[in-house]
The first five atom37 places (N, CA, C, CB, O) and aatype in JSON, in Angstrom:
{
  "aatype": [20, 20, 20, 20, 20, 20, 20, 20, 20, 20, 20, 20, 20, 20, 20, 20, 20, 20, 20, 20, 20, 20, 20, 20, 20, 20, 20, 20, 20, 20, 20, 20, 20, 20, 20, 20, 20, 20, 20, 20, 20, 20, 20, 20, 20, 20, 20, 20, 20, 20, 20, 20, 20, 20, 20, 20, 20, 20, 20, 20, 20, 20, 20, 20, 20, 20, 20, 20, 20, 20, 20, 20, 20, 20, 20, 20, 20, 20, 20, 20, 20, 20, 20, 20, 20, 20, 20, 20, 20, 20, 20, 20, 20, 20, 20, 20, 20, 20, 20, 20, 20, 20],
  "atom_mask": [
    [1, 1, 1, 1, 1],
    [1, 1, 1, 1, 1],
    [1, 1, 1, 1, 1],
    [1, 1, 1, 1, 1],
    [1, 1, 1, 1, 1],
    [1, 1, 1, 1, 1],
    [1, 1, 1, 1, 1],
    [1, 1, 1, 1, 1],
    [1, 1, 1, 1, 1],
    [1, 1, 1, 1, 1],
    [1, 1, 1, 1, 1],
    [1, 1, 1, 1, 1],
    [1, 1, 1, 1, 1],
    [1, 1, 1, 1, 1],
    [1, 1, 1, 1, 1],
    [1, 1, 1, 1, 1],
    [1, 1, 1, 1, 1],
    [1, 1, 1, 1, 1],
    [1, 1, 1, 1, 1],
    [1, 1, 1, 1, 1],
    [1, 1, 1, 1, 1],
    [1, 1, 1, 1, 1],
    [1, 1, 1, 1, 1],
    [1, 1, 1, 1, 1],
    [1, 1, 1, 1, 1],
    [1, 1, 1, 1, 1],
    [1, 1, 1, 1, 1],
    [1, 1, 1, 1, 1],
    [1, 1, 1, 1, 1],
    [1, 1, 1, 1, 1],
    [1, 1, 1, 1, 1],
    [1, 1, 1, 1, 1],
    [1, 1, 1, 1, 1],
    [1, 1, 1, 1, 1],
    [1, 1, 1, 1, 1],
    [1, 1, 1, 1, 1],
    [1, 1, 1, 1, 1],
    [1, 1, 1, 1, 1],
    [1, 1, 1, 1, 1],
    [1, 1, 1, 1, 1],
    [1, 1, 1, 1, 1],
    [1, 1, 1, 1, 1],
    [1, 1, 1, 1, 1],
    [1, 1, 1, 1, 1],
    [1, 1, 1, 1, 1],
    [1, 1, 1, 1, 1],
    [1, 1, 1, 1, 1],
    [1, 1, 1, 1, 1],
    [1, 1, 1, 1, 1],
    [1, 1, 1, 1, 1],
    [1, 1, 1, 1, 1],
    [1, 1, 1, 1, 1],
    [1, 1, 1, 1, 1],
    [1, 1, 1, 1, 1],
    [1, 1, 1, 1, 1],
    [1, 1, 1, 1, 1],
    [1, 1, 1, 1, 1],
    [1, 1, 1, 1, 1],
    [1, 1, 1, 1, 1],
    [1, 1, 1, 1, 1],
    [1, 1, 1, 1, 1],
    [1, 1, 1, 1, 1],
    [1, 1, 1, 1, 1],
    [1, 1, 1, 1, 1],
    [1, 1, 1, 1, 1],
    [1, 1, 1, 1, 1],
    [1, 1, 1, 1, 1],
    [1, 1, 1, 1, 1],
    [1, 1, 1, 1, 1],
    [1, 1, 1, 1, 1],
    [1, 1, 1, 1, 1],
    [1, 1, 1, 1, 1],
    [1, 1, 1, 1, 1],
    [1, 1, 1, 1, 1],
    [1, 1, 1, 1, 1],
    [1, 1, 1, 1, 1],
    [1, 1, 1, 1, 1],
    [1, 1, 1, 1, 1],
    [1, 1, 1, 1, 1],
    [1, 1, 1, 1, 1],
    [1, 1, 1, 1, 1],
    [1, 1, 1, 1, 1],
    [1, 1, 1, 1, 1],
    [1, 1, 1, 1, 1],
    [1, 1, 1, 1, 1],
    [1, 1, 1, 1, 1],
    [1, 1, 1, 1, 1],
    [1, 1, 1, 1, 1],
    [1, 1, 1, 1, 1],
    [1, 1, 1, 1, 1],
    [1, 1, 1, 1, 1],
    [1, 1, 1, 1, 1],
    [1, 1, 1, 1, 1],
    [1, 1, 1, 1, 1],
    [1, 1, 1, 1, 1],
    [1, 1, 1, 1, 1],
    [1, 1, 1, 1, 1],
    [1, 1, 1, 1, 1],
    [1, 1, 1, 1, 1],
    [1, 1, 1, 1, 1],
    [1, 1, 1, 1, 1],
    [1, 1, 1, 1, 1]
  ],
  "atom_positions": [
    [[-11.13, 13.16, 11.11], [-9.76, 12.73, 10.86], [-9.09, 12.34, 12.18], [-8.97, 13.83, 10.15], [-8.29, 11.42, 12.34]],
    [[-9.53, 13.18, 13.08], [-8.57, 12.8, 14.59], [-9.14, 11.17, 14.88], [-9.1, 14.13, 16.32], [-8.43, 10.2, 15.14]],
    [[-10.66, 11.22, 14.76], [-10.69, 9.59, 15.55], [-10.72, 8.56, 14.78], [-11.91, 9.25, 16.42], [-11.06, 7.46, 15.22]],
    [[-10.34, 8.75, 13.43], [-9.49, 8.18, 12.32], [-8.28, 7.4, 13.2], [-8.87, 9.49, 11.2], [-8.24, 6.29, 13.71]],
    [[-7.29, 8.5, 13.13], [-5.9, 8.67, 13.39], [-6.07, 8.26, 14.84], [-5.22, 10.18, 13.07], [-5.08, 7.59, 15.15]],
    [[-6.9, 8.39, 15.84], [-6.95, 7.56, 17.24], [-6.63, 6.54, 17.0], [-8.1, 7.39, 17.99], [-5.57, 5.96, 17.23]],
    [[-8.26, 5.96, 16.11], [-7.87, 4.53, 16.43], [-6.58, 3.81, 15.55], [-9.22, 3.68, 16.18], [-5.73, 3.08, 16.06]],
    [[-6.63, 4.11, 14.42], [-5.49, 3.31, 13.76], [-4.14, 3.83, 14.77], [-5.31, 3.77, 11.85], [-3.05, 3.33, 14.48]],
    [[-4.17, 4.4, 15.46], [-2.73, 4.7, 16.21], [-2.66, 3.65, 17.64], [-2.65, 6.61, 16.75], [-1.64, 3.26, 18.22]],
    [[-4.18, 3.33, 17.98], [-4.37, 2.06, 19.18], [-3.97, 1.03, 19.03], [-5.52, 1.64, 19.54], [-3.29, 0.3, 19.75]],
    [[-4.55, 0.86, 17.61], [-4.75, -0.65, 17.03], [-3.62, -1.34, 17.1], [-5.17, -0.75, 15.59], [-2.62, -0.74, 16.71]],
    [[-3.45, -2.77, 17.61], [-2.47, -3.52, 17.37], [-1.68, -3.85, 16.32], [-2.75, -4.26, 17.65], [-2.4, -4.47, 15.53]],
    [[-0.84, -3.79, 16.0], [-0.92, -4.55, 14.51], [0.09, -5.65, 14.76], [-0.43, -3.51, 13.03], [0.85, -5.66, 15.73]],
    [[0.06, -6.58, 13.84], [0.57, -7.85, 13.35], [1.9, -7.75, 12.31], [-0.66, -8.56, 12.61], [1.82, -7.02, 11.33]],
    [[2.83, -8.34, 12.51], [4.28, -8.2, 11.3], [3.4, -9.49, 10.86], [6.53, -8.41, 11.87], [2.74, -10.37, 11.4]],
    [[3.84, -9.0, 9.32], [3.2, -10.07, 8.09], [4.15, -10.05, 6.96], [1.61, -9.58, 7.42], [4.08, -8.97, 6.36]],
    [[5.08, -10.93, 6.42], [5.88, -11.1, 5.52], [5.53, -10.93, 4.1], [6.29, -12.13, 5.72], [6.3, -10.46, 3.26]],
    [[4.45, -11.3, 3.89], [3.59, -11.03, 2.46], [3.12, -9.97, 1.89], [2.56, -11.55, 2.4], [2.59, -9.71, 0.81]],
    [[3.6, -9.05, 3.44], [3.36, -7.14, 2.84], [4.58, -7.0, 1.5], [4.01, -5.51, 4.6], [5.77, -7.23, 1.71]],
    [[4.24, -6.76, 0.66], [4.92, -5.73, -0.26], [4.33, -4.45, -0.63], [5.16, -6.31, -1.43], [3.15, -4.14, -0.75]],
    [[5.68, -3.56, -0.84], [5.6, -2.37, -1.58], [6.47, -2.01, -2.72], [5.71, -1.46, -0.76], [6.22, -1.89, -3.92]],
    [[7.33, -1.91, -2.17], [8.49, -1.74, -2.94], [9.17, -2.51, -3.96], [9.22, -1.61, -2.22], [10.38, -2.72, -4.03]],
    [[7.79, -3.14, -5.17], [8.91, -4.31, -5.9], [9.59, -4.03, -7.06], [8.26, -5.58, -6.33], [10.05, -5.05, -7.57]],
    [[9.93, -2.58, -7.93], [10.51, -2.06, -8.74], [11.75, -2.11, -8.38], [10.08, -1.04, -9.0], [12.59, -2.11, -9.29]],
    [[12.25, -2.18, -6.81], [13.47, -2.13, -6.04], [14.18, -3.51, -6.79], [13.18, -2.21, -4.2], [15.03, -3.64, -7.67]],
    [[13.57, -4.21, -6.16], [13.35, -5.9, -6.16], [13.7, -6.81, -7.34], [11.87, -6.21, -5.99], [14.65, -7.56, -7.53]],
    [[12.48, -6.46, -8.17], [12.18, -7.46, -9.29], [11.25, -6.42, -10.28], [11.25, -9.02, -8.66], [10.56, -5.48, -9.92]],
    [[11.48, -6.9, -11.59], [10.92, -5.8, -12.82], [9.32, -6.23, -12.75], [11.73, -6.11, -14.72], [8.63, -6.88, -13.53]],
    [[9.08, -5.71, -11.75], [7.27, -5.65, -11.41], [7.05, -4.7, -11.02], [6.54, -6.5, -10.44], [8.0, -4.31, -10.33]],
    [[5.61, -3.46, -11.1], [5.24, -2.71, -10.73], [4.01, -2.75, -10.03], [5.38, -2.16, -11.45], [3.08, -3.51, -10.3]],
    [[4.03, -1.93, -9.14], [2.88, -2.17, -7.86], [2.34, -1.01, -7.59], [3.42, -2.72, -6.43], [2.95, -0.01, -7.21]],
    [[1.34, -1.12, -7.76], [-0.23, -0.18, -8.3], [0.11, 0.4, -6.39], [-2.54, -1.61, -8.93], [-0.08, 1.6, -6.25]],
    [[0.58, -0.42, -5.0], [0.7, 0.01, -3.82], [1.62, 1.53, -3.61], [1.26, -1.19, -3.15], [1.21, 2.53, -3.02]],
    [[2.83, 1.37, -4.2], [3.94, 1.63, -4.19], [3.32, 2.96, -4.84], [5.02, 0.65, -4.79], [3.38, 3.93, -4.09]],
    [[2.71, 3.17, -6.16], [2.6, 4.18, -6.91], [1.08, 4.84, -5.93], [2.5, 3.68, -8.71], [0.95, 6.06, -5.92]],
    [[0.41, 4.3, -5.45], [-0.59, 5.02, -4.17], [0.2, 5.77, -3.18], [-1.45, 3.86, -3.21], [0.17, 6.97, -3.47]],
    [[0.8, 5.57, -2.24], [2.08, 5.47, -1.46], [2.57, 6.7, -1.61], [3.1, 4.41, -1.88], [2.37, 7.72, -0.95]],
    [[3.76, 6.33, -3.27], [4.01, 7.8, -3.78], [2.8, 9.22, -3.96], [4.54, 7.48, -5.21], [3.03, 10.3, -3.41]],
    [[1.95, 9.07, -4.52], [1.26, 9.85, -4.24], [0.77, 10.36, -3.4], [0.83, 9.76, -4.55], [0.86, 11.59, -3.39]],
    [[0.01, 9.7, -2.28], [-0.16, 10.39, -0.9], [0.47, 11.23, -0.36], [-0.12, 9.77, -0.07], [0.06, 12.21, 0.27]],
    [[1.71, 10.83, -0.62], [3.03, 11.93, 0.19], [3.03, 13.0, -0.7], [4.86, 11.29, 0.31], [2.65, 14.13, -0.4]],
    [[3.59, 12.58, -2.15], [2.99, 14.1, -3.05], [2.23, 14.83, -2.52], [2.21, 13.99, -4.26], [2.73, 15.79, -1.93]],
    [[0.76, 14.68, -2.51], [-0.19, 15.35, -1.83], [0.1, 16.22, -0.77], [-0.96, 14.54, -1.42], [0.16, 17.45, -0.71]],
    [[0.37, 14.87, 0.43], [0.6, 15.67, 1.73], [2.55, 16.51, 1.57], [0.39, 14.17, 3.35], [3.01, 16.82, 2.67]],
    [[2.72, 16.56, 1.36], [4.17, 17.4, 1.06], [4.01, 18.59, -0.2], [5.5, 16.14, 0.5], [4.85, 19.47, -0.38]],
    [[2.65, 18.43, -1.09], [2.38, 19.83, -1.59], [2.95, 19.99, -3.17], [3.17, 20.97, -0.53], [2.84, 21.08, -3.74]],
    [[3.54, 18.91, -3.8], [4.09, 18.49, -4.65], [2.95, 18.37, -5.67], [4.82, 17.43, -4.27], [2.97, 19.0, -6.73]],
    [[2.18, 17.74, -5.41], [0.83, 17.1, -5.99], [-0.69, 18.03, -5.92], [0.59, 15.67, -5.05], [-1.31, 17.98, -4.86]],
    [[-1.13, 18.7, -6.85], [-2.5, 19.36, -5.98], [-3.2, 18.62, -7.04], [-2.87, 21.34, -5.76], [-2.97, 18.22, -8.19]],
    [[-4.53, 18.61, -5.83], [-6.0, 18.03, -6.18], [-7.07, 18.68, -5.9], [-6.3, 16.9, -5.62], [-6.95, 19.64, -5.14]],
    [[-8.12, 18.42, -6.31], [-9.81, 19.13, -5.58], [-9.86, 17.8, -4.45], [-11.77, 19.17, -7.12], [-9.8, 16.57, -4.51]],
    [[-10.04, 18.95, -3.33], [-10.5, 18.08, -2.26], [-9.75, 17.07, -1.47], [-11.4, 17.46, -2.72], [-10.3, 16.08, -1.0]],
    [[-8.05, 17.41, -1.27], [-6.99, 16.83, -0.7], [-7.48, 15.06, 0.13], [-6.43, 18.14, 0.44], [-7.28, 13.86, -0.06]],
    [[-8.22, 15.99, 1.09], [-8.68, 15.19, 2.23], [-9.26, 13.74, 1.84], [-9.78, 16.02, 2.98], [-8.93, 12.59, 2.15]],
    [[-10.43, 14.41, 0.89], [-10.99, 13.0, 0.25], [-10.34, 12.12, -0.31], [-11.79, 13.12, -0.63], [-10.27, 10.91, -0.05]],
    [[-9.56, 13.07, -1.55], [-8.9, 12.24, -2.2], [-7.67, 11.15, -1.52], [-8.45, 13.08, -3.12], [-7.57, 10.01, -1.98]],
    [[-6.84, 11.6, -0.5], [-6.12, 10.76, 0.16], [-6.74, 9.53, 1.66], [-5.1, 11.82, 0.54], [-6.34, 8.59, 2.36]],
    [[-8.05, 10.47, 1.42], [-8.61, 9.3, 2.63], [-8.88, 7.81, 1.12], [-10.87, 10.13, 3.83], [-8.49, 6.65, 1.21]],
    [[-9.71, 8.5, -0.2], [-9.99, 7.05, -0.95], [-8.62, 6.14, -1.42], [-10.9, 7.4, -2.43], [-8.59, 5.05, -2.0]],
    [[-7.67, 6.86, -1.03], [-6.04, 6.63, -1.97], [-5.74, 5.96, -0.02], [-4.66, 8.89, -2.96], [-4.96, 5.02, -0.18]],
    [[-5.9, 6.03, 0.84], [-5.7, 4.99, 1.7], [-6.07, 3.85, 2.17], [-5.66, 5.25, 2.29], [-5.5, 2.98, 2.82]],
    [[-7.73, 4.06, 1.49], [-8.39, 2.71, 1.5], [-7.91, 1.98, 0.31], [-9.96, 2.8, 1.48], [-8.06, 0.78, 0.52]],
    [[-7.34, 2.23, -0.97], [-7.01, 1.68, -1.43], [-5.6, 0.82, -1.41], [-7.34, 2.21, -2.0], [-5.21, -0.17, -2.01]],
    [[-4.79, 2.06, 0.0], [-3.43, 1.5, 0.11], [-3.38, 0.19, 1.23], [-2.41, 2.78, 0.58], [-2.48, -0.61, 1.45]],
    [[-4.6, 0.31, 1.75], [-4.76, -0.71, 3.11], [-5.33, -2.16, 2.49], [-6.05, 0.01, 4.41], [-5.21, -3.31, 2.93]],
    [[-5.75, -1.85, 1.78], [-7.24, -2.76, 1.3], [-6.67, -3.55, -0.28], [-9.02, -1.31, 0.9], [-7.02, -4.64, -0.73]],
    [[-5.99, -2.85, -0.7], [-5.98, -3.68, -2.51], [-4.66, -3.42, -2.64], [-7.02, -2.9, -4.12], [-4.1, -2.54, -1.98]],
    [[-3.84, -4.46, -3.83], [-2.71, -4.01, -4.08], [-2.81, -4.64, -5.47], [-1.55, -4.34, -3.08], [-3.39, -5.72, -5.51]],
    [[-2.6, -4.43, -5.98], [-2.31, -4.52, -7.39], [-0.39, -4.72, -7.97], [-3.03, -2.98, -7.94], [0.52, -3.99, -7.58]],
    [[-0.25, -5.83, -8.88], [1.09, -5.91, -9.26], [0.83, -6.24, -10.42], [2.02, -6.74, -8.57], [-0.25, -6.68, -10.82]],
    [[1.88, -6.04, -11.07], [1.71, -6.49, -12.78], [3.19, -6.73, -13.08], [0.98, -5.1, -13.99], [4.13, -6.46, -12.33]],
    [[3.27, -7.3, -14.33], [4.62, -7.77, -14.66], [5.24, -7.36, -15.36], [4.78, -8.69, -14.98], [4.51, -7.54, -16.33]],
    [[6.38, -6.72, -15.88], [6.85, -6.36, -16.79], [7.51, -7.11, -17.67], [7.35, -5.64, -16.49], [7.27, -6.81, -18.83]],
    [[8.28, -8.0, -17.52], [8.82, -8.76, -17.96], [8.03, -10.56, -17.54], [10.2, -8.28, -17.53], [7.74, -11.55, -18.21]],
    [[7.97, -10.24, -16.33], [7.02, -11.67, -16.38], [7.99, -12.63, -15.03], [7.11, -12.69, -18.49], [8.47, -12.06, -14.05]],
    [[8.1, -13.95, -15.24], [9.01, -14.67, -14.96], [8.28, -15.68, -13.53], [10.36, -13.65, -14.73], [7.2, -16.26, -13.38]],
    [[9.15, -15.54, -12.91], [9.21, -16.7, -11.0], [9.08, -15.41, -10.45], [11.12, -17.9, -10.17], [8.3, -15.41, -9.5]],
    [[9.43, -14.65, -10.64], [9.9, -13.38, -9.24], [8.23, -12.29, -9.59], [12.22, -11.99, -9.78], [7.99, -11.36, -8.82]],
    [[7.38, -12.55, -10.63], [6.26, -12.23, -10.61], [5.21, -12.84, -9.9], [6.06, -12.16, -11.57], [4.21, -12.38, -9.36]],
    [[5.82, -14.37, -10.06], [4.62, -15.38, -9.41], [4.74, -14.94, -8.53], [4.57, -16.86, -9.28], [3.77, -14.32, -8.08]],
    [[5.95, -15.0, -7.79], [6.25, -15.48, -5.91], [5.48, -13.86, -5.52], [8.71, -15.7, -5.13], [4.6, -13.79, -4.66]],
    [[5.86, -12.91, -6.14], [5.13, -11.34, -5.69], [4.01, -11.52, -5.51], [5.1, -10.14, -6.63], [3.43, -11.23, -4.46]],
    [[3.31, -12.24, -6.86], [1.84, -12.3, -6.65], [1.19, -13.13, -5.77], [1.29, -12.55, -7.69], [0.08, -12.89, -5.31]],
    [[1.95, -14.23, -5.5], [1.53, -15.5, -4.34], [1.33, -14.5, -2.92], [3.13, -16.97, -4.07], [0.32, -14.35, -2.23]],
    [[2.65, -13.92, -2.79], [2.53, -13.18, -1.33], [1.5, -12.16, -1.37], [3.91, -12.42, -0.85], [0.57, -12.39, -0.59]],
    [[1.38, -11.0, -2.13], [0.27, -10.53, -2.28], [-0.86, -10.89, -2.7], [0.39, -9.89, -2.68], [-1.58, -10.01, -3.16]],
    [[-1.25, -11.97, -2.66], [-2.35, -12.65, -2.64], [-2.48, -12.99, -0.84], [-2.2, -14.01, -3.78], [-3.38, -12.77, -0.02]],
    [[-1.53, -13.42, -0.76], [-1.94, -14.0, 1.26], [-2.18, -12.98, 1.89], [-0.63, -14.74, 2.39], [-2.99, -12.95, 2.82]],
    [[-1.41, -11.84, 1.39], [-1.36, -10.83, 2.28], [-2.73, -10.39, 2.13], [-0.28, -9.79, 2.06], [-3.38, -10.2, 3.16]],
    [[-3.25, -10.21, 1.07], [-4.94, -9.68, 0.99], [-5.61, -10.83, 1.35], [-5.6, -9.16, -0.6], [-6.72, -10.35, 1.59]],
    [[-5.69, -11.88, 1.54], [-6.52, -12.61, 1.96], [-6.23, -12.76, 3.44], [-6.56, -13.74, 1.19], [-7.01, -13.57, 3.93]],
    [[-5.22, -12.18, 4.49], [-5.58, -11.97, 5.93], [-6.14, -10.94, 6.4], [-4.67, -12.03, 6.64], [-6.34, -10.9, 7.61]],
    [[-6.57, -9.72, 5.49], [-7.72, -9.12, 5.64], [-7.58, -8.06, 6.96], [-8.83, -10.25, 5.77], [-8.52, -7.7, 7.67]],
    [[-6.54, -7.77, 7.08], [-5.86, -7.15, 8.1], [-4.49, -6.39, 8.04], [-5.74, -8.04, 8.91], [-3.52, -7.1, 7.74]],
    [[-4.21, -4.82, 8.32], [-3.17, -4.03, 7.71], [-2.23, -4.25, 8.94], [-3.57, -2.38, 7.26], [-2.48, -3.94, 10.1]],
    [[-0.9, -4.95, 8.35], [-0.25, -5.49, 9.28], [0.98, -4.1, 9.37], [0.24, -7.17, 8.83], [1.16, -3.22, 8.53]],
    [[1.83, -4.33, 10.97], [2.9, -3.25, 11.34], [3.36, -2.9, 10.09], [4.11, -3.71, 12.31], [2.98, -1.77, 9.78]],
    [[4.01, -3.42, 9.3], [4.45, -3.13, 7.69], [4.53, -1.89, 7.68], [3.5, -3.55, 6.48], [5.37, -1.0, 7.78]],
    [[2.48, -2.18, 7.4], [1.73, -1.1, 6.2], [1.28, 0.32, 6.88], [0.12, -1.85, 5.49], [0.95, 1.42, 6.44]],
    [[1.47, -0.36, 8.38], [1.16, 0.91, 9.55], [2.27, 1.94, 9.09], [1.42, 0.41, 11.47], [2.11, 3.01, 8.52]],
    [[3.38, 1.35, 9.47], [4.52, 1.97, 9.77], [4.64, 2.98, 8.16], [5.86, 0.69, 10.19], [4.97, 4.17, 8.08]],
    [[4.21, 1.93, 6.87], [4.79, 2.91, 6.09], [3.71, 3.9, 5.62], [5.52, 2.29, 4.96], [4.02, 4.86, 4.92]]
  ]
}
C-alpha cells in the first residue's frame, strides 16, 4: 500500500474537463463513479463493513480510476453531453488532478 500511495502521490497529473463525478448534483443522471466514491469513504470512515477492506477498496479504485459508468434517468441533451465527456475522459487513459484530488 505505501508504494502504491508513493507513487500515485509523485505522479504528475493533468486538469481534464471531461472528469465527472458528481452528476445527480447537475443533471437527473446517475454515475456508477460517484456511487464507487461514496463507498470507499463508507469503508474507510467505518460506516460500511466488508470481508477484506483492503481488497475490496483497492478493486473499488481501479474501478474509480479506470471506468465510469452513467445512465439516464430521464434521458435528454444533458445525458448526451455527460456521456460525450465521459467518453473523452476514458479515452485519455490517464487519471487526471480531478480524480487525484477527489
Amino acid at each position: 500500500m505505501e508504494e502504491i500511495t508513493n507513487y500515485l502521490n509523485k505522479y504528475t497529473y493533468k486538469s481534464n474537463d471531461d472528469f465527472i463525478v458528481d452528476l445527480h448534483k447537475n443533471f437527473d443522471i446517475g454515475s456508477r463513479k460517484k456511487f464507487v466514491y461514496d463507498e470507499i469513504i463508507d469503508i474507510l470512515n467505518g460506516k460500511q463493513k466488508v470481508e477484506e477492506p483492503k481488497y475490496f477498496i483497492l478493486g473499488s479504485l481501479e474501478e474509480f480510476m479506470c471506468q465510469s459508468f452513467i445512465y439516464p434517468r430521464m434521458g435528454g441533451k444533458e445525458f448526451v453531453d455527460c456521456r460525450t465527456k465521459n467518453d473523452n475522459y476514458l479515452m485519455n487513459g490517464y487519471i487526471c488532478l480531478e480524480g487525484k484530488n477527489r
